[in-house]
BAKOL-166017 format. One record per atom (N, C-alpha, C): residue in three letters; x, y, z. Coordinates in steps of 0.1 Angstrom, whole numbers, plus 2048, in hexadecimal, padded with zeros to 3 digits. Each point is the difference from the previous one (the first is absolute). Layout:
BEGIN
ALAXYZ ...
//
This chain:
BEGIN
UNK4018705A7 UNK80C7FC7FA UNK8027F1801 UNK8037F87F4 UNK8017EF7FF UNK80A801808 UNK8047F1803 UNK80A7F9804 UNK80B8027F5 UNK8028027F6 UNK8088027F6 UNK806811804 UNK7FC8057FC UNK7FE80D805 UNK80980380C UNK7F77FA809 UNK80780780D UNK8107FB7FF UNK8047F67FA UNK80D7F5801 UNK8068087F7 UNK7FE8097F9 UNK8088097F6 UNK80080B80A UNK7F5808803 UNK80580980D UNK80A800808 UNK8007F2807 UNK80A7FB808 UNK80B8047FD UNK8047FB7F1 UNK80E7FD7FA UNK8028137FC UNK7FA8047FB UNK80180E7FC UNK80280D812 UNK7FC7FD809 UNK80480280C UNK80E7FC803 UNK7FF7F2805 UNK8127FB803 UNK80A8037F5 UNK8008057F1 UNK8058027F9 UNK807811806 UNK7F9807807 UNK80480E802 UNK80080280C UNK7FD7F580C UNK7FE80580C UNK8097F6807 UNK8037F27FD UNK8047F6809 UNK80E802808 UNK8047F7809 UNK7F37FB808 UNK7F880480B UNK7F17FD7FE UNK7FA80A80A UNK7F57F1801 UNK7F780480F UNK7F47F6805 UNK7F67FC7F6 UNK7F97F8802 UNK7F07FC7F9 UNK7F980E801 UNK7FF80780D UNK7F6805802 UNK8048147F7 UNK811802801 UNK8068087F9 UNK7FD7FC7F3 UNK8007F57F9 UNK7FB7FE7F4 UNK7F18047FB UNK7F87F8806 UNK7F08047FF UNK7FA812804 UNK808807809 UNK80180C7FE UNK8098077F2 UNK8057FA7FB UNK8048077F3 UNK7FC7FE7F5 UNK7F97F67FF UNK7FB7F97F3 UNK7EE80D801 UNK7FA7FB80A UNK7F380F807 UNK80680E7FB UNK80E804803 UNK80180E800 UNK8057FF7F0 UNK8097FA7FA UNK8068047F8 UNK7F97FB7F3 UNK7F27F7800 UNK7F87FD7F5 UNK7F5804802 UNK7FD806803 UNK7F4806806 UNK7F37F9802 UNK8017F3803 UNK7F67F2801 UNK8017FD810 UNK7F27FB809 UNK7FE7FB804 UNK8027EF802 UNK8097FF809 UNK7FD7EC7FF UNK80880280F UNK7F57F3807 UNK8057FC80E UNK80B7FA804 UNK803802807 UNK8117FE80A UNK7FD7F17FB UNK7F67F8806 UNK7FE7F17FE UNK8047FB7F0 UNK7F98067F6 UNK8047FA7F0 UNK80F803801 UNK80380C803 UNK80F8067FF UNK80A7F7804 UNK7FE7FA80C UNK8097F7806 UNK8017F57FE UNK7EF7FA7FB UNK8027F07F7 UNK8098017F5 UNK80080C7F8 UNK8037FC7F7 UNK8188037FF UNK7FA80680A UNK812801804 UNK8067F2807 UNK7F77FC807 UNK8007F1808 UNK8037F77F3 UNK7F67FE7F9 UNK8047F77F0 UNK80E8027F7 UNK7FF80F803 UNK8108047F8 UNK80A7FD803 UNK7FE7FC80C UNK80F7FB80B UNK8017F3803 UNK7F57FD7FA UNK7FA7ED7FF UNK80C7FB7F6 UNK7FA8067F2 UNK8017FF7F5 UNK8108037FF UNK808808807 UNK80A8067FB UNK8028087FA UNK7F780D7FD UNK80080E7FB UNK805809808 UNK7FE7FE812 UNK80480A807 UNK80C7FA807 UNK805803808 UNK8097FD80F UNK7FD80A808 UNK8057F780E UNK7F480D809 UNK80B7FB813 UNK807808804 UNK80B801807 UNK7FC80B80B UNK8077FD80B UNK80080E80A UNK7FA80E7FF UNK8068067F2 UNK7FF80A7FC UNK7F38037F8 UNK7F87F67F7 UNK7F57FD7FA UNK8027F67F4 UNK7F98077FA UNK7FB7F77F5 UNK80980A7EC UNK8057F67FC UNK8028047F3 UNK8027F77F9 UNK8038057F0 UNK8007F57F8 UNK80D7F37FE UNK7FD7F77FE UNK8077F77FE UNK80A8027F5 UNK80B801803 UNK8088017F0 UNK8027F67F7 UNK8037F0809 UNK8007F57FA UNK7F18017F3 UNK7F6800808 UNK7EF8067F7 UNK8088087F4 UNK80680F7FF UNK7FF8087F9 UNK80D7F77F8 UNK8077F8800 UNK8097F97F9 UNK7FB7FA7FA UNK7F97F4805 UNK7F77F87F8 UNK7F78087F4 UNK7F880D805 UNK7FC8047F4 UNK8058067F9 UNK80D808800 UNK80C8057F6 UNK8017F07F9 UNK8037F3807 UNK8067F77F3 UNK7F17FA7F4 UNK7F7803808 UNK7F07FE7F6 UNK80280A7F9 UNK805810801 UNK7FB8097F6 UNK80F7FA7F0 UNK80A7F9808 UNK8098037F7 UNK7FD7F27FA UNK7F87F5803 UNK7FE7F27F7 UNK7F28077F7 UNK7F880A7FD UNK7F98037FE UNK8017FA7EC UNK80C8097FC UNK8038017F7 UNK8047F07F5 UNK8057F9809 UNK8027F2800 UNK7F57F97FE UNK7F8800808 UNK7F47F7804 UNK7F08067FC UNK7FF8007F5 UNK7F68047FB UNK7EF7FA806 UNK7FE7F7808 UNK7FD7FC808 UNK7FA80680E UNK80D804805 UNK7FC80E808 UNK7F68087FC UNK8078057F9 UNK7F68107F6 UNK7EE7F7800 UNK8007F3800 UNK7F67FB7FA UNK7F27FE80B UNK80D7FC80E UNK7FA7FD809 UNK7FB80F808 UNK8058087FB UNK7FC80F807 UNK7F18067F8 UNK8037FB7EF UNK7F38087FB UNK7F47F0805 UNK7FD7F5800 UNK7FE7F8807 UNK7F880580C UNK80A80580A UNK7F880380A UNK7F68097FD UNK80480B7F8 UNK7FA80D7FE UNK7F07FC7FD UNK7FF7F67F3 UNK7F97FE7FA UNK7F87FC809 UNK8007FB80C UNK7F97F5807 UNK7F780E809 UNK80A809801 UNK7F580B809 UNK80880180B UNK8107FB801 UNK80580580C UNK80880C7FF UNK804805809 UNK80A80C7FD UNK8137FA806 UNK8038067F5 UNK8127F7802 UNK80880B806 UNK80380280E UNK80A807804 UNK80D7FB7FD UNK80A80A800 UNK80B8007FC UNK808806805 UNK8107FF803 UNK809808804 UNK80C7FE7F5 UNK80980C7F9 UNK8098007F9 UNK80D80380C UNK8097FE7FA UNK80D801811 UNK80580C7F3 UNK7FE8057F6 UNK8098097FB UNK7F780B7F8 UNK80480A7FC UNK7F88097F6 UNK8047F67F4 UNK80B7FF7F8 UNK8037F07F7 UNK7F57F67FD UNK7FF7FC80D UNK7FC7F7800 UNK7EE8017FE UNK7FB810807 UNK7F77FD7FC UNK7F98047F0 UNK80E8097FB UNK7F77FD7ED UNK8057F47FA UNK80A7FC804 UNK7FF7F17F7 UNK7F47FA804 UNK7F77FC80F UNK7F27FB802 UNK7F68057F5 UNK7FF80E7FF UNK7F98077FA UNK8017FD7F0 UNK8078027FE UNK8027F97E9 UNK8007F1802 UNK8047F980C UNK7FA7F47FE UNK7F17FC803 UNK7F8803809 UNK7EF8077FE UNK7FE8027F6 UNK80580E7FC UNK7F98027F2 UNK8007F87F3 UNK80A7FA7FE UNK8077F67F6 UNK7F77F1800 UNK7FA80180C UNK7F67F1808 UNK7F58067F5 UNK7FA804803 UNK7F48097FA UNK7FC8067F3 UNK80E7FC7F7 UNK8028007F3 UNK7FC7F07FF UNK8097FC808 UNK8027EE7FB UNK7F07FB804 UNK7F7806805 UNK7F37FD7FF UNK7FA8027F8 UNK8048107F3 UNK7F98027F9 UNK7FF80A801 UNK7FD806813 UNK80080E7FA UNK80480E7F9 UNK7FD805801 UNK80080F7F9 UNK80080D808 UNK80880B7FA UNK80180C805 UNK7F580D802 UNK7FD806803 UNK80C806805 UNK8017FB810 UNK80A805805 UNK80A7FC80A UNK800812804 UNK801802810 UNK7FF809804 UNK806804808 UNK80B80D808 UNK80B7F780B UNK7FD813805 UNK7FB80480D UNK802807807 UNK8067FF809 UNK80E80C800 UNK8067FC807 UNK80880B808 UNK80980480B UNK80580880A UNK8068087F6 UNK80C7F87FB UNK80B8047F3 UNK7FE7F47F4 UNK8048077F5 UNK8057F57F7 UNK80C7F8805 UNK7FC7F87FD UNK8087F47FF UNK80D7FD7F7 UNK80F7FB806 UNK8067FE7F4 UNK8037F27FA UNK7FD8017F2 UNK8037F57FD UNK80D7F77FD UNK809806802 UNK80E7FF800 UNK8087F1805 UNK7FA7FB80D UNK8047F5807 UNK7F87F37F9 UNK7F68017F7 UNK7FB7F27F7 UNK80F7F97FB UNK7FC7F57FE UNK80B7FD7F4 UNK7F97F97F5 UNK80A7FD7F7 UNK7FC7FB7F5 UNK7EF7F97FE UNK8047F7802 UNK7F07F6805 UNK7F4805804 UNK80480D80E UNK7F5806803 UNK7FB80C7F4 UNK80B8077FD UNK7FF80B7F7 UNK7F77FA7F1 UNK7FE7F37FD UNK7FC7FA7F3 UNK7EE7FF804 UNK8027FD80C UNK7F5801808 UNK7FB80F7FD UNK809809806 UNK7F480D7FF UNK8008067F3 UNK8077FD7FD UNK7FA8017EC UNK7F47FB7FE UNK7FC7F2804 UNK7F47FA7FB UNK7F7808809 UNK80080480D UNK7F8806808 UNK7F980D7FB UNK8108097FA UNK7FC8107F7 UNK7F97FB7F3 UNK7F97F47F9 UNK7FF7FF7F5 UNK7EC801802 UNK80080080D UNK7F1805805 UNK803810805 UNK7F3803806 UNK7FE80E802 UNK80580280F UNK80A806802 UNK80580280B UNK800810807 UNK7FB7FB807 UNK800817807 UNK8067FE811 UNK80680C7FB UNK80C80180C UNK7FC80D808 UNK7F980480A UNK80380A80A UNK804804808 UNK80A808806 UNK80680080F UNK7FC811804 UNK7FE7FD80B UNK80180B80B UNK8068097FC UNK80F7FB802 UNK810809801 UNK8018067F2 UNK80480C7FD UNK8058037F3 UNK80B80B803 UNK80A7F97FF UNK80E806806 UNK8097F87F3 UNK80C809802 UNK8087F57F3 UNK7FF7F07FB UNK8037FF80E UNK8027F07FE UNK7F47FB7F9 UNK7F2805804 UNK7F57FD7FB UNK8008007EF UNK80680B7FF UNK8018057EF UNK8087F37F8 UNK80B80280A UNK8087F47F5 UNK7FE7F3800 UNK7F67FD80A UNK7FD7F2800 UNK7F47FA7F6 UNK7F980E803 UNK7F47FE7F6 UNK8098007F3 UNK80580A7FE UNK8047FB7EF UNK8077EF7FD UNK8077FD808 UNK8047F1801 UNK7ED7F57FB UNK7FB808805 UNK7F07F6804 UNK7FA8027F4 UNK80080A7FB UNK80080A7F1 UNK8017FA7F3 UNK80D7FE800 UNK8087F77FA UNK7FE7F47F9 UNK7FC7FA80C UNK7FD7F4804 UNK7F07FA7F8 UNK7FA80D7FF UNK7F48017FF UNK7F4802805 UNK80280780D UNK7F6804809 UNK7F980B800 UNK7F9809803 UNK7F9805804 UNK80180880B UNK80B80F806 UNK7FC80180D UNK80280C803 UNK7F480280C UNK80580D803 UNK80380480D UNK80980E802 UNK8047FF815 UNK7F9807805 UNK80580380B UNK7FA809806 UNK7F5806804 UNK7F57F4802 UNK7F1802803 UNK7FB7FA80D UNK80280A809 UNK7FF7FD80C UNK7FC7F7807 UNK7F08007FA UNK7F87FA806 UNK7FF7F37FB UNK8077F77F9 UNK8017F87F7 UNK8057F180F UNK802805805 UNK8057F280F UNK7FD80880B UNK7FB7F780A UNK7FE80680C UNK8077F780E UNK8007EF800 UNK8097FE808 UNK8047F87FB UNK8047FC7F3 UNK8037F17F7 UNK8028057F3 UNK80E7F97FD UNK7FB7FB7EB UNK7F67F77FD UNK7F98057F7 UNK7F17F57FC UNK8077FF7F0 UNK7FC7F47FE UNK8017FD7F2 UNK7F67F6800 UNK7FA8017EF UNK7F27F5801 UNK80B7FE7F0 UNK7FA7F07FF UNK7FF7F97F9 UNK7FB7F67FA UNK7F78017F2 UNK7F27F57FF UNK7FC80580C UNK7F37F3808 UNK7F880780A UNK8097FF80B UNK80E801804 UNK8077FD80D UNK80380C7FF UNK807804810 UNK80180C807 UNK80B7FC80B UNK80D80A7FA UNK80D7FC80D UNK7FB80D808 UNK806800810 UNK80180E806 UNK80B7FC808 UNK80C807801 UNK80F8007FF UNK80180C809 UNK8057FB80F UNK80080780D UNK812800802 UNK80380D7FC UNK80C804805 UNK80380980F UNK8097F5808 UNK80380680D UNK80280E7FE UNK7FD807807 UNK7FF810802 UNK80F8017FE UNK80C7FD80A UNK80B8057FF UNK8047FB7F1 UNK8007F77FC UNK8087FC7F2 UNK7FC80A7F7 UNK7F38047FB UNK7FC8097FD UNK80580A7FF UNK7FD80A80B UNK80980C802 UNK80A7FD7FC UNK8087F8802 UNK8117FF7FD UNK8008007EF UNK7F77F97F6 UNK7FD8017F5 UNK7FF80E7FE UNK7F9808801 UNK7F980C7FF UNK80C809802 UNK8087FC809 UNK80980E804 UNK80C8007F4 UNK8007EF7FE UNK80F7F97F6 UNK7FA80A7F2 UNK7F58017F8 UNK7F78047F6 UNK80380E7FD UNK7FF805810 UNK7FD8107FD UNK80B805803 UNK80D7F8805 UNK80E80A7F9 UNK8047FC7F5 UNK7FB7F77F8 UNK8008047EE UNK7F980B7FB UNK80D8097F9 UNK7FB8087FA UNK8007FF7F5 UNK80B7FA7FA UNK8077FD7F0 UNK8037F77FE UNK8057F77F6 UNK8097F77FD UNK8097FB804 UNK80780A805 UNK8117FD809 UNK7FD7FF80E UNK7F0802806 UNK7FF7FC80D UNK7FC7F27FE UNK7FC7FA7F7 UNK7FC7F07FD UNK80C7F8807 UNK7FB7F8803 UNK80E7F880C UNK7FA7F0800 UNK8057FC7F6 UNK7FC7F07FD UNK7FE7F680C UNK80D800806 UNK8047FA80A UNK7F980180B UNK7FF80F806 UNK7F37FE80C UNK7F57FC7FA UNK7FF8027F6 UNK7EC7FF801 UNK8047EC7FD UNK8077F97FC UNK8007F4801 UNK8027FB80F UNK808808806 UNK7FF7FD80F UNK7F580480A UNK7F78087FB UNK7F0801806 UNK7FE7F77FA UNK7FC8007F5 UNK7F17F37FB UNK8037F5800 UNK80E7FC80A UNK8037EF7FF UNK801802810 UNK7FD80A806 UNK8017FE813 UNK7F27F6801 UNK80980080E UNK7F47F3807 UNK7F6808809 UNK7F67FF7F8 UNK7F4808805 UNK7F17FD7FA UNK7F67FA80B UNK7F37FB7FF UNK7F880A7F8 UNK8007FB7F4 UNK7F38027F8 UNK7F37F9800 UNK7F8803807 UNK7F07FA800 UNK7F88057F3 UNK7F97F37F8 UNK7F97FF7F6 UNK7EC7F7807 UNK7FB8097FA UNK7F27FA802 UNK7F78027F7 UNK8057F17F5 UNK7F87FD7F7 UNK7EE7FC7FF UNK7F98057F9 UNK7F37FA7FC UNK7F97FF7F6 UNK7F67F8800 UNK7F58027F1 UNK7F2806802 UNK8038097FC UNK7F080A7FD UNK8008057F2 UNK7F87FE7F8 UNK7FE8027F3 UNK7F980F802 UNK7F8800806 UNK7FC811801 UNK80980780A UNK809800809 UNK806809804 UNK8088027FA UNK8097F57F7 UNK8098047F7 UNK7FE8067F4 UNK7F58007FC UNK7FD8087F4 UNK7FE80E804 UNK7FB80480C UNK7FA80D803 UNK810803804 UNK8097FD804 UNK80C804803 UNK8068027F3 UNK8017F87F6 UNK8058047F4 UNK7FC80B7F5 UNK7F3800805 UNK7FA80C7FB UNK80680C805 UNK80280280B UNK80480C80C UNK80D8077FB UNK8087F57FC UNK8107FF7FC UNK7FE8087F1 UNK7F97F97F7 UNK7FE8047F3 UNK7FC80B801 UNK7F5806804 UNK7FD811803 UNK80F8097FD UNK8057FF80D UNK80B8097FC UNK8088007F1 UNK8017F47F6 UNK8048027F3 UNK7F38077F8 UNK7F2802803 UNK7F98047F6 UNK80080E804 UNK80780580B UNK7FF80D803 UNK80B8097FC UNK80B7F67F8 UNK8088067F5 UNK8008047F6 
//
């Protein structure tokens, strides 16, 4: 496991466990990823995090820094602004590094996401565009600007899969539908511990805390109908303050073999 790697471990651990030791850490990152890596890389690179200001680390142990997770809630929100950003991220990409990311909101992280994909037009690229994912997604919280955006985004080939196929799934997809998508639910095996979405040769993997999750999943499946739709909570879930980890890269053959994988399920319609 890289140095990159394990420092996303880290954060994906203290995200669900903090605060707990170095050594509680490097035992969970072993048990709960199923990878091998020594107590020694484990704790450099928690040593660096706390250098750097990613972690804080007190009596009780080690967790994340919120000041950190603030700072990168106000990068996800100049994103939009600063086209620049978006530039310096595919930039890295291109270079062969991998761009970790934290979103502080479910919000926040599909505004990231249609601004990625919207980079990637502004390169040239082309669709299709592939989004496997837990549940559909709603599109509801875009506004104006962003929503003109995913117009230009549905004007390529867009396929939408989720896991879940429960109402909410239904109605969301038709929103996606609409819109001009492509999707279908309820195919199990379609995510295993992440949303993947590939686009052109880039590849997001979108790590939702276990509890936020569930809490999604439970909010979902007491929709039964229309009159359980409840505007207002679901804007008060997807604007809570809650670490979304993103782990972008460039592989031109993983991402194609992954878009292939996605497409299957439509030719088996």
């Amino acid at each position: 496991m890289g140095d990159s790697n394990t420092k996303i471990a880290v954060i994906r651990v203290l995200n669900r466990h903090s605060p707990i030791s170095a050594k509680r850490i490097h035992s969970l990152i072993n048990k709960e990823y199923g990878v091998k890596i020594s107590y020694q890389a484990a704790h450099k690179a928690i040593r660096n995090m706390e250098e750097t200001g990613i972690l804080e680390n007190d009596e009780k142990g080690y967790s994340i820094n919120p000041e950190w997770v603030q700072n990168i809630g106000d990068l996800v929100e100049k994103l939009e602004s600063s086209p620049d950003a978006i530039k310096g991220i595919f930039s890295k990409l291109d270079s062969g590094k991998v761009v970790n990311f934290t979103a502080p909101s479910e919000a926040q992280m599909g505004y990231f996401v249609v601004d990625m994909i919207n980079g990637i037009l502004e390169k040239g690229g082309k669709g299709p565009f592939t989004f496997n994912l837990f549940f559909v997604w709603t599109i509801f919280p875009l506004n104006d600007k962003q929503f003109k955006i995913l117009e230009r985004i549905m004007k390529q080939d867009v396929y939408v899969v989720s896991q879940e196929g429960l109402f909410w799934d239904k109605a969301m997809a038709k929103h996606w539908q609409d819109a001009g998508a492509r999707v279908i639910i309820g195919k199990e095996d379609c995510v295993s511990t992440s949303d993947v979405i590939t686009f052109g040769d880039y590849i997001i993997n979108i790590y939702w805390p276990e509890e936020h999750l569930q809490e999604v999943f439970e909010d979902n499946r007491r929709m039964k109908s229309r009159e359980d739709f409840n505007y207002k909570q679901v804007q008060e879930i997807i604007n809570r303050p809650v670490n979304i980890e993103f782990t972008i890269i460039k592989n031109k053959e993983v991402a194609e073999r992954l878009r292939q994988k996605t497409m299957r399920y439509f030719n088996e319609v």
